[in-house]
C-alpha positions as CSV (number, residue, x, y, z in Angstrom):
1,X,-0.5,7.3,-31.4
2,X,0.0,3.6,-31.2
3,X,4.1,4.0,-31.1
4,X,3.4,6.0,-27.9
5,X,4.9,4.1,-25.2
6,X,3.5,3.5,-21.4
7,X,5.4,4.9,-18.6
8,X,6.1,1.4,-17.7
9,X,7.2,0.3,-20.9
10,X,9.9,2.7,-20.7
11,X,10.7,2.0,-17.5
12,X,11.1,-1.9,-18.9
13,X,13.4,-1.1,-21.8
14,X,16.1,1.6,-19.4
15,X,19.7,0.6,-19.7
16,X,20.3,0.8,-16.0
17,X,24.0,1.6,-15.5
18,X,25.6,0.0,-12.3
19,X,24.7,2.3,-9.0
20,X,28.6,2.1,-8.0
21,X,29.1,4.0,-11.4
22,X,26.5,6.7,-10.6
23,X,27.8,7.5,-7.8
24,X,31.4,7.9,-9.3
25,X,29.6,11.0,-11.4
26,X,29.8,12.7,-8.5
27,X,32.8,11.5,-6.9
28,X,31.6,9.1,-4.0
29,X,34.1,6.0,-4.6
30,X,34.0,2.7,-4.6
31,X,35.2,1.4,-1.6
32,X,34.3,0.1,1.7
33,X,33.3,2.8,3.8
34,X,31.4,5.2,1.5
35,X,28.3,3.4,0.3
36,X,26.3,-0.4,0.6
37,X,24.7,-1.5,-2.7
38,X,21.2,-2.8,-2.3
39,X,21.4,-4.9,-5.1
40,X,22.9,-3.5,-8.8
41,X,21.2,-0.5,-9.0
42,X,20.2,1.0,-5.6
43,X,22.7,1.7,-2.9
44,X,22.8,3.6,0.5
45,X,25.7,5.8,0.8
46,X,26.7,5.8,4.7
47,X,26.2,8.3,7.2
48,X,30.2,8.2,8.2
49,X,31.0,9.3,5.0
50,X,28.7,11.9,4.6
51,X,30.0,13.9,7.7
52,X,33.3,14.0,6.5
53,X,32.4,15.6,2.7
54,X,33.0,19.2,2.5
55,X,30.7,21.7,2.2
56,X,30.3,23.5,-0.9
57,X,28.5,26.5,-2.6
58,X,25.6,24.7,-4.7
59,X,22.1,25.8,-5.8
60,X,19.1,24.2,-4.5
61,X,16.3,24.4,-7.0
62,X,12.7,23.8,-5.2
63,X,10.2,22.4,-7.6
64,X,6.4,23.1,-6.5
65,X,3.2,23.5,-8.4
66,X,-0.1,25.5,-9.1
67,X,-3.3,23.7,-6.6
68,X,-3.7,20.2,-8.0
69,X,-6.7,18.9,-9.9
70,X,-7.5,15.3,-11.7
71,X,-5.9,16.7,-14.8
72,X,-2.0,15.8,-13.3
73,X,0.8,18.8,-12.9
74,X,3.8,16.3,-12.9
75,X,6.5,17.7,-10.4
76,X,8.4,14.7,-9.7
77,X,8.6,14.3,-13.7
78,X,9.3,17.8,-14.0
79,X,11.7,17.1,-11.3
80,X,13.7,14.6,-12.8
81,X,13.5,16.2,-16.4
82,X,15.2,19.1,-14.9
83,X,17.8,17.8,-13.2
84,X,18.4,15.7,-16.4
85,X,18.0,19.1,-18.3
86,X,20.9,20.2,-16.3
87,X,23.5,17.6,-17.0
88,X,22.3,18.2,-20.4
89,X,23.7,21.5,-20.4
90,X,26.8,20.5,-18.5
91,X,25.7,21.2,-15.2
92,X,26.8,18.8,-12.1
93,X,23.1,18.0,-11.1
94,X,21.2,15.8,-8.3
95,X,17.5,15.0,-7.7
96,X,16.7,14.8,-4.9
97,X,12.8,12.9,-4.4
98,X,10.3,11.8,-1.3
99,X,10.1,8.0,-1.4
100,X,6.3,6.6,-2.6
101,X,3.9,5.2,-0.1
102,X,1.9,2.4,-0.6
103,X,-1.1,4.0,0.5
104,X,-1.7,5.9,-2.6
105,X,0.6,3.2,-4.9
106,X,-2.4,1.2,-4.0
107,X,-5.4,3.8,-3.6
108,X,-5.7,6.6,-5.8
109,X,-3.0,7.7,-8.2
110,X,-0.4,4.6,-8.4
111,X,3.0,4.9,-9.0
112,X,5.4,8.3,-8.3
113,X,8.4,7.7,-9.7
114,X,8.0,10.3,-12.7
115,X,6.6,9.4,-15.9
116,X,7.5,9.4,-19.5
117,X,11.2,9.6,-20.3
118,X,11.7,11.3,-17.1
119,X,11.8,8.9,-14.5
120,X,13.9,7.3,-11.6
121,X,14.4,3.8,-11.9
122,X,14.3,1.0,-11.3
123,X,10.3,2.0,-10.8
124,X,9.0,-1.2,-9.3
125,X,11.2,-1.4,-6.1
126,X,10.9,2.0,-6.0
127,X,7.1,2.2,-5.4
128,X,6.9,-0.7,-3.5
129,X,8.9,-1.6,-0.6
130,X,12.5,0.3,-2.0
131,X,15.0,-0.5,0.6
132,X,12.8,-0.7,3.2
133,X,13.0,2.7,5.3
134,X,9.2,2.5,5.6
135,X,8.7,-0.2,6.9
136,X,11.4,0.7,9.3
137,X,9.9,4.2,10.5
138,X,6.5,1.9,10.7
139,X,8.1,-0.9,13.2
140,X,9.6,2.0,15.0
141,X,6.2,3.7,15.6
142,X,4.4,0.6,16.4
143,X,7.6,-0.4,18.8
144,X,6.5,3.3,20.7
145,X,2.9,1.9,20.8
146,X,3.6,-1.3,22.0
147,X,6.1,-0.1,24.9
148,X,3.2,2.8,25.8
149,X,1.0,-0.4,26.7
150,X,3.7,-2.5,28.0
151,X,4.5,0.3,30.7
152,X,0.8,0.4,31.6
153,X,0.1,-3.3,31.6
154,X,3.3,-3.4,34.3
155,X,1.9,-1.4,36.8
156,X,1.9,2.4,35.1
157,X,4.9,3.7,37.2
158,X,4.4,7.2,35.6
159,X,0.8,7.0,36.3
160,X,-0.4,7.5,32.5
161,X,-3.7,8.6,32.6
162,X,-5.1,5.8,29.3
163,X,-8.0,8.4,28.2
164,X,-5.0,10.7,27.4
165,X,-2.6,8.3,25.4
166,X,-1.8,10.8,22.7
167,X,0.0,8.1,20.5
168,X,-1.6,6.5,17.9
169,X,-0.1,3.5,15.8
170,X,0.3,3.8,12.0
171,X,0.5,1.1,8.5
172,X,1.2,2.4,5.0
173,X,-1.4,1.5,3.4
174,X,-5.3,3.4,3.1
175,X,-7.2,1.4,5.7
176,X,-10.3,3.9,7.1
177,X,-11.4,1.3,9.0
178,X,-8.4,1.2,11.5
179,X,-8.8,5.1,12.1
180,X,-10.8,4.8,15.1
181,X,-10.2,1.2,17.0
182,X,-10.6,-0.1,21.0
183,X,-7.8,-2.4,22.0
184,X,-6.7,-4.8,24.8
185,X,-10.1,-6.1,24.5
186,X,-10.6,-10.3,26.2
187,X,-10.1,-9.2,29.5
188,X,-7.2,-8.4,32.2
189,X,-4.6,-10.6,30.7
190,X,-4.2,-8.5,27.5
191,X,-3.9,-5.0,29.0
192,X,-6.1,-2.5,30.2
193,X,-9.2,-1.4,27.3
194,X,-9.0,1.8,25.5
195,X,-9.4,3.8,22.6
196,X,-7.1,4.3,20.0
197,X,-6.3,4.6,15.7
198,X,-4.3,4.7,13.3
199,X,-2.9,7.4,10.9
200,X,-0.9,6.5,7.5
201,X,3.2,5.7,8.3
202,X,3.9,9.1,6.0
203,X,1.9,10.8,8.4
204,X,3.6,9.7,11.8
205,X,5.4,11.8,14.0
206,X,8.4,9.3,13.2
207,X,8.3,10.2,9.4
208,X,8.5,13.6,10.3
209,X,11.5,13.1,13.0
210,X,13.2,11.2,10.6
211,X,13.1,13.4,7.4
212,X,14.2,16.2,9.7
213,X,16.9,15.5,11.6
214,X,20.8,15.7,10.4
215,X,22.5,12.9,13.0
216,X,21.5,9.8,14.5
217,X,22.3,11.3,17.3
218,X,19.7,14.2,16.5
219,X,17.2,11.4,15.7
220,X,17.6,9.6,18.9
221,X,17.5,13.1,21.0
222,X,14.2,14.5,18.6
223,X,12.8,10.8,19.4
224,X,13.3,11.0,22.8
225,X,11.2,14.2,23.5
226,X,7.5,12.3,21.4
227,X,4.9,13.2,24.0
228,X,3.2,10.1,23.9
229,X,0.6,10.4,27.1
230,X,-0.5,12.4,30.0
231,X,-1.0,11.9,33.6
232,X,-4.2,12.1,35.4
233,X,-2.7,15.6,36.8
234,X,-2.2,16.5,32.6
235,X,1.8,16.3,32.7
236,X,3.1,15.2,29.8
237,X,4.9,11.9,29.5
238,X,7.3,11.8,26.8
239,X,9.0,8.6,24.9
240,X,12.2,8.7,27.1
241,X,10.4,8.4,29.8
242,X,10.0,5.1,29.1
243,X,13.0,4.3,27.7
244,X,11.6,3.8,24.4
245,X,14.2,5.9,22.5
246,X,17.3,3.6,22.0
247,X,15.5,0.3,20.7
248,X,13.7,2.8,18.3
249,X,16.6,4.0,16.8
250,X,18.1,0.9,16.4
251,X,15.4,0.3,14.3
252,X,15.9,3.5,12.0
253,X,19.6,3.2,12.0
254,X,20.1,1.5,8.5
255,X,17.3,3.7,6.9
256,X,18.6,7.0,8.3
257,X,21.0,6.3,5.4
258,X,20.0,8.0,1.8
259,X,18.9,5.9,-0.8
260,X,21.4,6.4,-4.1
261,X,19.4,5.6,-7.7
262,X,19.5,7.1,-11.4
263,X,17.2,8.6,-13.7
264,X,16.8,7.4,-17.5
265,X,19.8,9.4,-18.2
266,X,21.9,7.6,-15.6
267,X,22.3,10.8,-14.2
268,X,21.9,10.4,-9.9
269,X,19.0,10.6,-7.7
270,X,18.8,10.6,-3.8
271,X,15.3,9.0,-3.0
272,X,14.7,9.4,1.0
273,X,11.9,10.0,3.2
274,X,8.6,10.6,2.0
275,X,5.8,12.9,4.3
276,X,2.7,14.3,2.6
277,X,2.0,17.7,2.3
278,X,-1.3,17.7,2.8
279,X,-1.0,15.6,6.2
280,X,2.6,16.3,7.2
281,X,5.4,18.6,6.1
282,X,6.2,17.0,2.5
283,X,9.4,17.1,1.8
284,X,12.6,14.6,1.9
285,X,15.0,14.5,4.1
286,X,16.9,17.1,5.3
287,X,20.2,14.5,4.7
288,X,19.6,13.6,1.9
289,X,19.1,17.2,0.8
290,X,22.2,18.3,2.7
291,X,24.5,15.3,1.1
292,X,23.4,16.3,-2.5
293,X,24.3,19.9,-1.7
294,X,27.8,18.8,-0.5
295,X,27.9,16.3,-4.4
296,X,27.4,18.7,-6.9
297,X,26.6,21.8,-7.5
298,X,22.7,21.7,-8.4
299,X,20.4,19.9,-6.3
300,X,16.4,19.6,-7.5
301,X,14.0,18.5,-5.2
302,X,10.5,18.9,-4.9
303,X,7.5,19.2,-2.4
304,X,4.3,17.7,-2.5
305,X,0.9,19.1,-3.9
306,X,0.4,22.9,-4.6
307,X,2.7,25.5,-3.7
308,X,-0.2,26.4,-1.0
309,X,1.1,23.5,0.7
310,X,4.2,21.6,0.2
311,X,6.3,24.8,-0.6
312,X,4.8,26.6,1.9
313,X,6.4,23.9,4.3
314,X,9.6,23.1,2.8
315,X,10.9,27.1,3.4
316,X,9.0,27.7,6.6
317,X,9.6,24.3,8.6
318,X,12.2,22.1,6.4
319,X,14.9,25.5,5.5
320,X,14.7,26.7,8.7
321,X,15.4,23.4,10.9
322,X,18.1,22.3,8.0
323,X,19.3,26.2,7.8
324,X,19.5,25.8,3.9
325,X,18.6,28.6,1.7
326,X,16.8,27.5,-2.0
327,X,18.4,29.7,-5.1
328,X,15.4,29.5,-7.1
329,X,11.9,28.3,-7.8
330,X,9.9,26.0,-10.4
331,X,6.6,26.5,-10.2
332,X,5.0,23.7,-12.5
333,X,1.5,24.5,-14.7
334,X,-0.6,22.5,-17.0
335,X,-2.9,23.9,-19.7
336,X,-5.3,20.8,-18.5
337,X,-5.4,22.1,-14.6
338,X,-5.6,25.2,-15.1
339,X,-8.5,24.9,-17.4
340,X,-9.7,22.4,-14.8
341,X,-9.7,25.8,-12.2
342,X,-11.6,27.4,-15.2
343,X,-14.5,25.4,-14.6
344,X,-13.8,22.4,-17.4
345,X,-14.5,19.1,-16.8
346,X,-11.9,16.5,-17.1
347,X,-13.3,14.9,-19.9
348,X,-13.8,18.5,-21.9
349,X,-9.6,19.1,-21.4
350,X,-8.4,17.8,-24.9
351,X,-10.3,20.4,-26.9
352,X,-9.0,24.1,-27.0
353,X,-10.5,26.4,-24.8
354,X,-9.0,29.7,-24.7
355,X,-11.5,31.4,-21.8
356,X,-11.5,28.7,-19.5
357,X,-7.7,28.6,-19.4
358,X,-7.6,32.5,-18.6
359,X,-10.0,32.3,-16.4
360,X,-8.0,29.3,-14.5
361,X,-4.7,31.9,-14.8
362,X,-5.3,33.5,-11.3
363,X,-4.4,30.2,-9.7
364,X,-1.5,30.3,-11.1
365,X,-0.8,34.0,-10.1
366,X,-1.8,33.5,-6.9
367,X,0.8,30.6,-5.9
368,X,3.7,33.2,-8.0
369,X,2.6,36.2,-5.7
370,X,2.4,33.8,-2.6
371,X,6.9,32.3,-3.7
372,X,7.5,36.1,-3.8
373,X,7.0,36.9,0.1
374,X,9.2,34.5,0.6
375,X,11.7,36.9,-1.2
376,X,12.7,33.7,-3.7
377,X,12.5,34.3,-7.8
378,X,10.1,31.8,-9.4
379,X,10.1,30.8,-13.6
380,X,7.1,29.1,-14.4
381,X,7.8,25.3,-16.4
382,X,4.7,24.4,-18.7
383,X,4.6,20.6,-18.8
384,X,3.6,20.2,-21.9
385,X,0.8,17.6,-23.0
386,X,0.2,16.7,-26.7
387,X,-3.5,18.5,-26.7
388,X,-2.0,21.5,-26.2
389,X,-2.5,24.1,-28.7
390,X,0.2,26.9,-29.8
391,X,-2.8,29.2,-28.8
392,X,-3.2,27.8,-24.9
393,X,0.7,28.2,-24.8
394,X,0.8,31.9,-25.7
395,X,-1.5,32.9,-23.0
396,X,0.4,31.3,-20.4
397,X,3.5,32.6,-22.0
398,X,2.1,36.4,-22.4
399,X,0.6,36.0,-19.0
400,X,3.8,35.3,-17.4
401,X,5.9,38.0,-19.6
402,X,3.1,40.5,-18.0
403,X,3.8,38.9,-14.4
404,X,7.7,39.8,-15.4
405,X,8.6,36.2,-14.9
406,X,10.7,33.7,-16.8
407,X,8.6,30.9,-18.3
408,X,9.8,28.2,-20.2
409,X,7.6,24.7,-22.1
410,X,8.8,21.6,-21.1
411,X,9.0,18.5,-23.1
412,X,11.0,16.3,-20.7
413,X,7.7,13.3,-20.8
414,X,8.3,13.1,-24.6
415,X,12.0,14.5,-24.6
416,X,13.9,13.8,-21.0
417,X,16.4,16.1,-20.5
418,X,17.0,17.9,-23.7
419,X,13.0,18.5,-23.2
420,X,14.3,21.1,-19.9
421,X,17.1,22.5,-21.8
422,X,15.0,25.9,-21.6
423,X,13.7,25.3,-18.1
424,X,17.5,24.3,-17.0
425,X,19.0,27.9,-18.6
426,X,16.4,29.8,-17.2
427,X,17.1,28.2,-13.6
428,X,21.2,29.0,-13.8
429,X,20.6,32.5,-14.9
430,X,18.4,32.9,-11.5
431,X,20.9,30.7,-9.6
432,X,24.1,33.3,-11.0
433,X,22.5,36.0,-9.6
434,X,23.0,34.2,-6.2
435,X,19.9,35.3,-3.9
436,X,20.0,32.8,-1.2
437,X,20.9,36.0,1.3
438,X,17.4,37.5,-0.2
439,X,15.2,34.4,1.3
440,X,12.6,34.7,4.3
441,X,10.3,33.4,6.5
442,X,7.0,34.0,6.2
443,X,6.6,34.2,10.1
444,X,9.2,34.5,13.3
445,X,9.8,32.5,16.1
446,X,8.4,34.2,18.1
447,X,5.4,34.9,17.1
448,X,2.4,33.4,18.8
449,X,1.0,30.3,17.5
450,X,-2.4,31.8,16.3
451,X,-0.3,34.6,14.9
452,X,1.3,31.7,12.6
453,X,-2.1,30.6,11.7
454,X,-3.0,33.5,10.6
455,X,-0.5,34.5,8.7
456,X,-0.3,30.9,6.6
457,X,-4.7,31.3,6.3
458,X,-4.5,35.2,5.1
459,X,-1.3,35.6,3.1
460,X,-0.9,32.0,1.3
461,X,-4.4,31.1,1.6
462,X,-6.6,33.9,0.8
463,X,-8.9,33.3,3.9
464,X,-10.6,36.4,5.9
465,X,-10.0,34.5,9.0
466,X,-9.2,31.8,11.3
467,X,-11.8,30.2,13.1
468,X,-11.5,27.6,16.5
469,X,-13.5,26.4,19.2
470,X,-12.4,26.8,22.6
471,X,-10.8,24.0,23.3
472,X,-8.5,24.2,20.3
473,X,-7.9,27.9,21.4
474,X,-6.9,26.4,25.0
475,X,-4.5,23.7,23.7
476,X,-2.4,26.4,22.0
477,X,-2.3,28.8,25.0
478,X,-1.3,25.8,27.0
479,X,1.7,24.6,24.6
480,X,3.1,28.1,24.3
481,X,3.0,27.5,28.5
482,X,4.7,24.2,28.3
483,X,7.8,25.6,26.0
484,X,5.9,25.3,22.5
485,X,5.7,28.4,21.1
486,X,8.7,29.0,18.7
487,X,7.7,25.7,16.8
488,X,6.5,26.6,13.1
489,X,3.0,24.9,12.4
490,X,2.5,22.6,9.9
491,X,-1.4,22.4,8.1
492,X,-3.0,19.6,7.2
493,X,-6.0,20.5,5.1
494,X,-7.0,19.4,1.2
495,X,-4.7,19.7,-1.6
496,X,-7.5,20.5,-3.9
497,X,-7.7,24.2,-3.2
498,X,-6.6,26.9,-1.5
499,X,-9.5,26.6,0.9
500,X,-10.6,24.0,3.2
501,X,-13.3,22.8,0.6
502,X,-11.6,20.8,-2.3
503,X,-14.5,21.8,-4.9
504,X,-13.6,25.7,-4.6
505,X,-11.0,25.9,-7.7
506,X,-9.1,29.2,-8.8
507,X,-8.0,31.4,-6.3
508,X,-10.6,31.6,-4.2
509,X,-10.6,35.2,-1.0
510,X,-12.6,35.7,1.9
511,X,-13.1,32.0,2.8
512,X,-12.4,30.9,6.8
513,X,-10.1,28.8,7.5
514,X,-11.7,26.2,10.6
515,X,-9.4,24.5,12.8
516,X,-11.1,21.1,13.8
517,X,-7.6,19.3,16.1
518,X,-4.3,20.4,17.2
519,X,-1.6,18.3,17.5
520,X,1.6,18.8,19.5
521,X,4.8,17.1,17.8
522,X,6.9,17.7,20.6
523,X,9.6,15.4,19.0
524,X,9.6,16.8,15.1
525,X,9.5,20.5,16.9
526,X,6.3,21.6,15.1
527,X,2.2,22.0,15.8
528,X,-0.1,20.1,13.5
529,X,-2.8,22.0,12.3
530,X,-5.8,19.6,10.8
531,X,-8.2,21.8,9.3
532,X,-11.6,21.1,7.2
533,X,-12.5,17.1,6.2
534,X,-8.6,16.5,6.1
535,X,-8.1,12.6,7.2
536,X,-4.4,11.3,8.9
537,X,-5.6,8.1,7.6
538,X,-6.9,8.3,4.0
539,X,-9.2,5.4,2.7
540,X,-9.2,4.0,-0.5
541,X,-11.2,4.9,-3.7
542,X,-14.6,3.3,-4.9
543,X,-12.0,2.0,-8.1
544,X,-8.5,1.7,-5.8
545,X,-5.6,1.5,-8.3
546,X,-5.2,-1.9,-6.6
547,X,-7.5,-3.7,-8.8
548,X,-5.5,-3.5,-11.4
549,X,-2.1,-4.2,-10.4
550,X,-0.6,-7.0,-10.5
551,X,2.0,-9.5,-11.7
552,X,2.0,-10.4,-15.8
553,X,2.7,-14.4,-17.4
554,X,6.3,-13.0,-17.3
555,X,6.3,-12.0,-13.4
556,X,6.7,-8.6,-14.1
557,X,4.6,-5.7,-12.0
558,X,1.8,-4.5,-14.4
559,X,-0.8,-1.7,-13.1
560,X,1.7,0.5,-10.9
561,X,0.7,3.0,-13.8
C-alpha cells in the first residue's frame, strides 16, 4: 500500500507535452490566428478560428452519475479516463470539463481536476485561478452591481424602485456571511441604503450567460436583457437599460475563449465554464462543447452531481439552447455509494457487504429509468475502488444484465486509459448505432411553467407533488405574462438525494417537492427554481479543506487533495 501514490504526486511526476503539440492532435495549427498559449501548457484557442472550422458528424458522450454521497463517484476521473480510453482504442477523442471553483477548492471537497492516473493537468493552475475566466465573469457581475447603484446615486432616471433591486453581487469563494448584507451605509455621499447579498460567481446569472451562449455577439445581446430592478410601478428594468452591456462584455471578451489542456496521456482537454448543478445548470460551455464537436470525432463531457440534477439539465436546458444531440450515456456507480444509499456508514464501506449494496441498487435504477425518457441509451461504468470484492461486482454486473444494459468496470484511477478500454468499446458500439434523431425533451416549450415543475418533481424526482405559497405561484403567472413562459427551469435543491432532504438516500417516492424562491434569468433564458435548504451562497465546513492547503519548503501547492 505504501507504493500507492497521491493524486498529487502523480500530478508532480506528468511529462507535460507542449499545449501547441496537443492541439496539433487534432489539427488546430500553429500559427497566429488559431490559438494564444497561456504559458507552455495551457492555451486559448480563438473565437475567429472557431467559426470558420467545419462542422462534422461526432459523438457526444454525456457522463453523469447515481445521487452523490461522502463515499466519491468520480465523474470527471471517469471523464478523463474515458476519453483517454478512447484514444486508447484509436478513437479521435476530446474532454470536455467545467472549470473548478474556489469555493469548494477551499470548502468541502478540494481539487476537481480528476484523480489517480486520470487527470487534466497541470492540476494546480487548474484549480486555482486557471486563466482567469472567473475572475472575469466575477468583475463583470460586480461591474452590473456597481453601475445598478451608480444610476441610482445619479438621480434614478428610470425610477428604480431600491426595495426591488433584483441583482445581487457574487465572489468565488464560501463566504455565508456576505449572503444577506445592507450597503451604502455613512450617509448621503455613498449612495442611497439598502439591502442586498451575495451568491457564489458559479452561481451568477453571468456564469450561466456565459456557458450558454455561442457568439460574443450572443453574450452581449443575452447580457443585455439581465433584469436587474423594478420600478415603483413593477416594470422591469433590464441591464441595457443602463448601458451596462458593452463594458461588461469587454470584460468577458478574452474568457469567452476555451481553455485548451491535456490529460496524463497528453491526449486534449477543453476546460471552460464551470456552473453547479445543484445551484445552476452545471455544465460547460456550450463553445467549448461545440468546438470539440467540430475537432474530433468523440467528445466526453460531463455534468455535475447525480443524474437527478446535472443530466437532467444538460439535455433539457444546455442541448436544447446549443441544439446538440448526446449519442450516448455513462452513468457512473461506486460499490462504496451505493452501499452508502444502503444504509452503511462511511467508515463500514471497506468491508463486503452484499445486502447493503442491493439494497442501495434502486438508486441506481432509478437514475437508468429516469436517462431513458429522455430516449438516450445508458451503459453503466463501475469506478472501481481496491475494497471492492469480485462478489459486490457481480451484483452490479447481474443487476445491470437484468436492467438489459451494458455495464463495464473501470480501472482508469489505477490504469488511465487502458483502465476504460471496456467502458470506451461499449460507448462506440452505442455511438454506431447512431441515435441522436431518438433524443427528447423531457417537457415542451410550451408548456406552463408549473407544468415543467411538475414534470422534473414527479418523473426524475419521484415526488407526489409540488408544493408553493402564493406568492411563488403569482411570480410565475406574472413571468408567463411578461413573455417568460417558454424558458426551461432550472432546480436548485440538494445533491444528496433525490428529494429536497439530503439524509433521504435510495430512491426515495411520494415525497413533496416545496418551492421556497423563484428567480427570473431573463438574460440566461431560464427560471430558477430554489427548492428545500438549497443556499446560492454555500459556507464553508466546520474542517474547510483550506486548513490544510498550502505551499511546501519547495513552493509547491500541497493540500489541493
Amino acid at each position: 500500500m505504501s507504493d500507492i501514490k497521491s493524486d498529487i504526486e502523480i500530478a508532480r511526476a506528468a511529462k507535460m507535452q507542449p499545449i501547441k503539440d496537443i492541439l496539433a492532435k487534432v489539427g488546430v495549427p500553429d500559427e497566429p490566428g488559431a490559438f494564444s498559449p497561456m504559458g507552455r501548457h495551457i492555451a486559448k484557442v480563438n473565437l475567429e478560428y472557431i467559426q470558420k472550422l467545419k462542422e462534422k458528424k461526432s459523438n457526444l458522450i454525456l457522463v453523469t452519475a447515481i445521487t452523490p454521497t461522502p463515499a466519491g463517484e468520480g465523474k470527471t476521473t471517469t471523464s478523463v479516463g474515458l476519453s483517454d480510453g478512447l484514444n486508447k482504442i484509436g478513437k479521435k477523442s476530446i474532454v470536455c470539463l467545467r472549470e473548478p471553483s474556489l469555493g469548494p477548492s477551499f470548502g468541502m471537497k478540494g481539487g476537481a481536476a480528476g484523480g489517480g492516473y486520470a487527470q487534466v493537468v497541470p492540476m494546480e493552475q487548474i484549480n486555482l485561478h486557471f486563466t482567469g475566466d472567473f475572475h472575469a465573469i466575477t468583475s463583470a457581475h460586480n461591474l452590473l452591481s456597481a453601475l445598478i447603484d451608480n444610476h441610482i446615486y445619479w438621480g434614478n432616471k428610470l425610477n428604480i424602485d431600491t426595495r426591488r433591486v433584483v441583482w445581487r453581487r457574487v465572489v468565488d469563494l464560501n463566504d455565508r456571511a456576505l449572503r444577506s448584507i445592507n450597503i451604502n451605509l455613512g450617509g448621503i455621499a455613498n449612495g442611497f441604503p439598502r439591502e442586498d447579498g451575495f451568491d457564489i460567481t458559479v452561481a451568477s446569472e453571468i456564469m450561466a450567460i456565459f456557458c450558454l451562449s455561442n457568439t460574443l455577439k450572443e453574450l452581449e445581446e443575452k447580457i443585455g436583457n439581465i433584469t436587474i430592478a423594478y420600478t415603483r410601478e413593477k416594470k422591469p428594468v433590464y441591464a441595457k437599460d443602463i448601458n451596462a452591456h458593452g463594458a461588461m462584455t469587454v470584460l468577458l471578451k478574452d474568457a469567452l475563449r476555451p481553455n485548451f489542456t491535456q490529460t496524463l496521456e497528453n491526449n486534449p482537454a477543453i476546460i471552460h465554464g464551470g456552473p453547479f448543478a445543484n445551484i445552476a445548470h452545471g455544465c460547460n460551455s456550450i463553445i467549448a462543447t461545440k468546438t470539440a464537436l467540430k475537432l474530433s470525432d468523440y467528445v466526453v463531457t460531463e455534468a455535475g452531481f447525480g443524474a437527478d440534477l446535472g443530466a437532467e439539465k444538460f439535455l433539457d436546458i444546455k442541448c436544447r439552447k446549443g441544439n446538440i444531440k448526446p449519442s450516448c450515456v455513462v452513468l457512473v456507480a461506486t460499490i462504496r455509494a451505493l452501499k452508502m444509499h444502503g444504509g452503511i456508514k462511511k467508515e463500514d464501506l471497506k468491508k463486503e457487504n452484499l445486502e447493503a449494496l442491493k439494497k442501495g441498487l434502486p438508486n441506481l435504477e432509478r437514475h437508468i429509468q429516469n436517462i431513458k425518457k429522455f430516449n438516450l441509451e445508458v451503459v453503466v461504468a463501475i469506478n472501481h475502488f481496491i475494497t471492492d470484492t469480485d462478489n459486490e461486482i457481480k451484483i452490479i454486473q447481474d443487476y445491470c444484465k437484468k436492467l438489459n444494459i451494458g455495464v463495464s468496470l473501470c480501472k482508469h484511477w489505477s490504469n488511465g486509459g487502458e483502465g476504460t478500454k471496456d467502458l470506451a468499446n461499449n460507448v462506440v458500439k452505442i455511438c454506431e448505432k447512431g441515435n441522436q434523431n431518438k433524443f427528447k425533451f423531457l417537457y415542451q416549450d410550451k408548456e406552463s411553467l408549473w407544468k415543467k415543475i411538475e414534470k422534473i418533481a414527479k418523473e426524475i424526482y419521484g415526488a407526489s407533488e409540488v408544493v408553493a405559497d402564493t406568492k411563488v405561484r403569482d411570480q410565475l403567472k406574472q413571468m408567463e405574462e411578461n413573455g417568460f413562459g417558454e424558458f426551461p427551469v432550472c432546480v436548485a435543491k440538494t445533491q444528496y438525494s433525490f428529494s429536497t432532504d439530503p439524509n433521504l438516500k435510495g430512491a426515495p417516492s411520494g415525497h413533496v417537492l416545496s418551492i421556497r424562491e423563484v428567480r427570473l434569468s431573463s438574460g440566461a433564458e431560464f427560471i430558477v427554481i430554489i427548492c428545500g435548504a438549497i443556499m446560492t451562497m454555500p459556507g464553508l465546513p466546520k474542517k474547510p479543506a483550506a486548513d490544510v492547503i498550502k505551499l511546501n519548503k519547495n513552493g509547491e501547492v500541497e493540500g489541493l487533495f
